[in-house]
C-alpha positions, -999 to 999 in steps of 0.1 A, spaced: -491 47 166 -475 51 136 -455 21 137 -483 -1 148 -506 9 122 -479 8 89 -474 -31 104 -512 -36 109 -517 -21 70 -489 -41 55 -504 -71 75 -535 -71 58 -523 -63 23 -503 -88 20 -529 -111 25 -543 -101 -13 -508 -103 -28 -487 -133 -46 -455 -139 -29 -435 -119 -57 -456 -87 -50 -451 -82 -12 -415 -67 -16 -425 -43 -38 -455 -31 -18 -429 -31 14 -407 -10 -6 -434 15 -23 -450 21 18 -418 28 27 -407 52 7 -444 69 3 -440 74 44 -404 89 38 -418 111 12 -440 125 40 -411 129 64 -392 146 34 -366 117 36 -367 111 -3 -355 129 -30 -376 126 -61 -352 133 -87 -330 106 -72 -365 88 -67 -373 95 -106 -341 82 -115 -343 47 -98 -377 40 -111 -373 49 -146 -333 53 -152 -337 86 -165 -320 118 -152 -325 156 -163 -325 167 -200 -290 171 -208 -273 180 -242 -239 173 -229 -227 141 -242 -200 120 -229 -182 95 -253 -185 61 -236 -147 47 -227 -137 16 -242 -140 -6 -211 -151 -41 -219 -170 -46 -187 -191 -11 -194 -222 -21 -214 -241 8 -239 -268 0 -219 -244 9 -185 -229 37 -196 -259 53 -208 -275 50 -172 -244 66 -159 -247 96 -178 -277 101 -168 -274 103 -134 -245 117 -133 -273 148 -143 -285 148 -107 -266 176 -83 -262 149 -58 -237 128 -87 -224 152 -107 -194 136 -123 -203 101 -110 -193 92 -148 -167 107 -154 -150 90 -123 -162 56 -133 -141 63 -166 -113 71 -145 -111 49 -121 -123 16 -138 -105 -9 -118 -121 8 -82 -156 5 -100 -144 -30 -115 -146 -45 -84 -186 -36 -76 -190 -44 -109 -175 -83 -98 -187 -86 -61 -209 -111 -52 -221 -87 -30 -222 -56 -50 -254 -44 -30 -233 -44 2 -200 -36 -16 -187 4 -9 -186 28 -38 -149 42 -48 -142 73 -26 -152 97 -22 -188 84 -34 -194 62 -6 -197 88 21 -210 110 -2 -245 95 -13 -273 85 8 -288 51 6 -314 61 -18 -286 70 -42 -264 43 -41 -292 21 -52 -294 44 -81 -255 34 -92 -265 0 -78 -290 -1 -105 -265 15 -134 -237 -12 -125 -254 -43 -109 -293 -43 -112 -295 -79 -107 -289 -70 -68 -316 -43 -67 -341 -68 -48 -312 -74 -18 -307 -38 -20 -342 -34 -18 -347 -53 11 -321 -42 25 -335 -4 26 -368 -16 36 -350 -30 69 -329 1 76 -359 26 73 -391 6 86 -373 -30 99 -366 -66 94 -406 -75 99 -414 -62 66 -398 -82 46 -407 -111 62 -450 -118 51 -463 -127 76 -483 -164 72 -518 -169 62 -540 -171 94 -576 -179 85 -589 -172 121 -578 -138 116 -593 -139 80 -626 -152 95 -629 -124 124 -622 -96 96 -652 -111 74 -687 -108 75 -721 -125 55 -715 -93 28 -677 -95 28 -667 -133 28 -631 -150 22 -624 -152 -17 -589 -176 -22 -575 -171 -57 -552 -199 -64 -514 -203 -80 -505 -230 -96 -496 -257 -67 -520 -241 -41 -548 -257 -25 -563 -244 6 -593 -267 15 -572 -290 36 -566 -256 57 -601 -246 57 -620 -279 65 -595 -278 93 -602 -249 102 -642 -253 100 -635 -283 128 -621 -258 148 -651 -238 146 -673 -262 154 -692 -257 118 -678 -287 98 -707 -302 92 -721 -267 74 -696 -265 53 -701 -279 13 -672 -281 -15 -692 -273 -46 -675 -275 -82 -687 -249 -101 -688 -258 -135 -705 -252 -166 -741 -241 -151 -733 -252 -116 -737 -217 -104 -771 -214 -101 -773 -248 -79 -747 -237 -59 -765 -200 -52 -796 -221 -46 -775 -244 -24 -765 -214 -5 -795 -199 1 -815 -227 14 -795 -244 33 -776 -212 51 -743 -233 42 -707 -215 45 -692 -223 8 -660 -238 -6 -654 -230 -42 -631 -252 -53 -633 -241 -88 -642 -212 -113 
């Protein structure tokens, strides 16, 4: 039930959300339904969203690597704050040819850490050094946690399917399309109204400059379904 209902909720969401914003909202259910199974750990959590660790007055001189950034290094440090990578840093200055070589994958999301850190962090966590070392990999790496805790199907939106649309709507809850650059729906939806046997009670009405009142007028005496084309 759980399962079916996550799906069935992701389903529907996605149906309000730009193409750039369903990932995230894969990723933020997931991890809200771990949190309720205890599967996350929110300083690690913390961490990933804002790149901050624990308040720390130990300060660690940053080694004069040429591929570790300020900006890098910094992150490092602060993670290496969290109990589950103490010392993470301190290794990475140690060991900068191991770490070199995530640092130059082309794969760095699916690259393993140096050991011992590979077996030693979770997947949570290794997104955290993901995001210290290579955060231009965090979306595969995000999609790539969606699929091992809730599967594949959630990171694949599903396709906009106006008879679905059209059984979940009603006269006091109708079927608003807000457009992106490039979009255009009314092909779909005249298509659609032949389907349904209402074409010929369907109007496209430009709203512009004092066209709403017409249209509104439109609407209510002729019981019409509306197009708006335009806003």
């Amino acid at each position: 039930m759980n399962a079916h209902f996550m799906f069935a909720i992701y389903r529907n969401v996605c149906r309000s959300l730009f193409e750039r914003h369903k990932l995230l909202f894969s990723f933020l259910m997931c991890v809200k339904v771990l949190m309720g199974d205890g599967g996350i750990n929110p300083s690690l959590w913390r961490f990933l969203i804002s790149g901050q660790g624990k308040p720390s007055d130990v300060k660690q001189a940053q080694p004069p690597i040429g591929w570790i950034e300020t900006r890098m290094w910094a992150e490092l440090v602060a993670l290496s704050t969290l109990p589950e990578c103490k010392g993470l840093a301190a290794h990475v200055a140690q060991h900068p040819n191991k770490w070199k070589q995530v640092f130059d994958s082309a794969d760095a999301h699916a690259e393993p850490l140096p050991r011992p850190w590979h077996s030693r962090l979770d997947r949570l966590a290794k997104m955290c050094v993901l995001r210290c070392i290579r955060p231009d990999k965090m979306t595969l790496a995000v999609q790539a946690f969606v699929v091992a805790n809730s599967g594949a199907k959630f990171i694949e939106p599903p396709p906009l399917d106006l008879h679905s649309c059209f059984d979940d709507s009603t006269v006091q809850t109708p079927l608003i399309f807000i457009l992106s650059t490039g979009s255009d729906p009314t092909k779909a939806f005249y298509n659609f109204a032949e389907q349904k046997g209402c074409r010929r009670k369907v109007f496209c009405i430009s709203l512009g400059q004092g066209q709403g009142a017409l249209a509104a007028r439109m609407i209510a005496e002729a019981q019409v379904c509306p197009l708006v084309t335009h806003c």
